[in-house]
N, C-alpha and C positions, 0 to 999 in steps of 0.2 A: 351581722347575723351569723351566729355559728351552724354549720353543717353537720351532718353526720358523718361519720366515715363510709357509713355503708349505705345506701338503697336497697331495701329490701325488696326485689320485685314479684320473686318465684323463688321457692323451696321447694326440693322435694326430699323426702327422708324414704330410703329402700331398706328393706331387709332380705339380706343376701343369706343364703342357708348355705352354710360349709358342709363339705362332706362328712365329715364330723357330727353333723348334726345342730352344731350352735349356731347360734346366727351373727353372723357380721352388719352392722349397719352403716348404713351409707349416707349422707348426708350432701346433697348439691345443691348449689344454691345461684340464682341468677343467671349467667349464660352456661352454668355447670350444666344444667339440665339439659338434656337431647330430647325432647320430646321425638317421640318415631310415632306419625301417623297415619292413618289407614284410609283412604276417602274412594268414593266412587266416581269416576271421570265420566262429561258427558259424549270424548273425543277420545282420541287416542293420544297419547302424550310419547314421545320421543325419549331416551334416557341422552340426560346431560338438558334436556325443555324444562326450563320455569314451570310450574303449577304454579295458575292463578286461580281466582276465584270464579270467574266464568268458565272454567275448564271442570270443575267438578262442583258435586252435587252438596252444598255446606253440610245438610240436614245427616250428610251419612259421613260424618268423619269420626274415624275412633283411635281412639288411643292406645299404640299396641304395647302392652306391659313392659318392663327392662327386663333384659335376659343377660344370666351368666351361668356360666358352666351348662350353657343349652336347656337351663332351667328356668322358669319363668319366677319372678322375685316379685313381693308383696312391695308395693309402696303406698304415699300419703303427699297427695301432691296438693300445694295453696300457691297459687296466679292472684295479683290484684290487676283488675280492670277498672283505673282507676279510680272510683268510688264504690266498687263493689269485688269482692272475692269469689275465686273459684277454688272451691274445696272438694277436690275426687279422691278416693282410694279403695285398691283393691288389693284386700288380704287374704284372696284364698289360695294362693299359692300357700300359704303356711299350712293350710290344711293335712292334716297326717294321712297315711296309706292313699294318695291321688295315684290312680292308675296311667299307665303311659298315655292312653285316649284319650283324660280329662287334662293331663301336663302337654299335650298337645294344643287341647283345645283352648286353655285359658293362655298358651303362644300369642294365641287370634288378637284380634283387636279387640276390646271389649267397653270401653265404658265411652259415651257420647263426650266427643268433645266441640266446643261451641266456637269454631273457628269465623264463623260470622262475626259473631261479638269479640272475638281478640281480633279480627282485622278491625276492623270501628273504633277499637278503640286506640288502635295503632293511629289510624288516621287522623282520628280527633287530636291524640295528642302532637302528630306532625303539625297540623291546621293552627291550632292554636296555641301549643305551647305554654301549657300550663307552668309549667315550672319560673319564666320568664317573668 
């Protein structure tokens, strides 16, 4: 049985705006990607403590945009859960004339992300081992 070279698991494609004005794009793919997420704890969590799943709240976890040059960057992110995709992005960073309040506030976290369902499906494939 022949393989692929790649697994495709996670893409994310950013567009970085150069001071310039142009845009540079970015392209990460499988563990390239750093997801940086935002969740609400229902404990107080120690810096260098594990977050697990009984320590915060799933339903409030968001996903806080990639930042460069202290600028928030548009991207297009696709996660497979194995028989199903997640497809999010947020392109209003591209937006022209955003005032420093609104380039602050799209910093935030901003779009739900479903950490319930990527831990599950983490699990399942530890459990079972589809690939095998």
């Amino acid at each position: 049985m022949e393989e692929l070279p790649l697994e495709l698991r996670a893409f994310r494609a950013i567009q970085r705006q150069l001071p310039d004005g142009s845009i540079q794009p970015i392209v990460q793919i499988n563990n390239e990607i750093n997801l940086i997420l935002e969740v609400r704890v229902k404990q107080a969590v120690q810096a260098g403590e594990p977050v697990t799943l009984d320590k915060i709240h799933p339903e409030e976890c968001f996903i806080v945009p990639p930042i460069y040059d202290e600028q928030p960057a548009a991207y297009f992110l696709c996660q497979t859960f194995l028989l199903d995709y997640l497809i999010l992005f947020d392109c209003r960073a591209n937006q022209l004339g955003l005032s420093q309040e609104e380039i602050e506030e799209l910093k935030k976290a901003t779009l739900n992300y479903p950490i319930l369902k990527y831990a599950e499906n983490q699990e399942f494939i530890d459990v079972v081992k589809p690939k095998e």
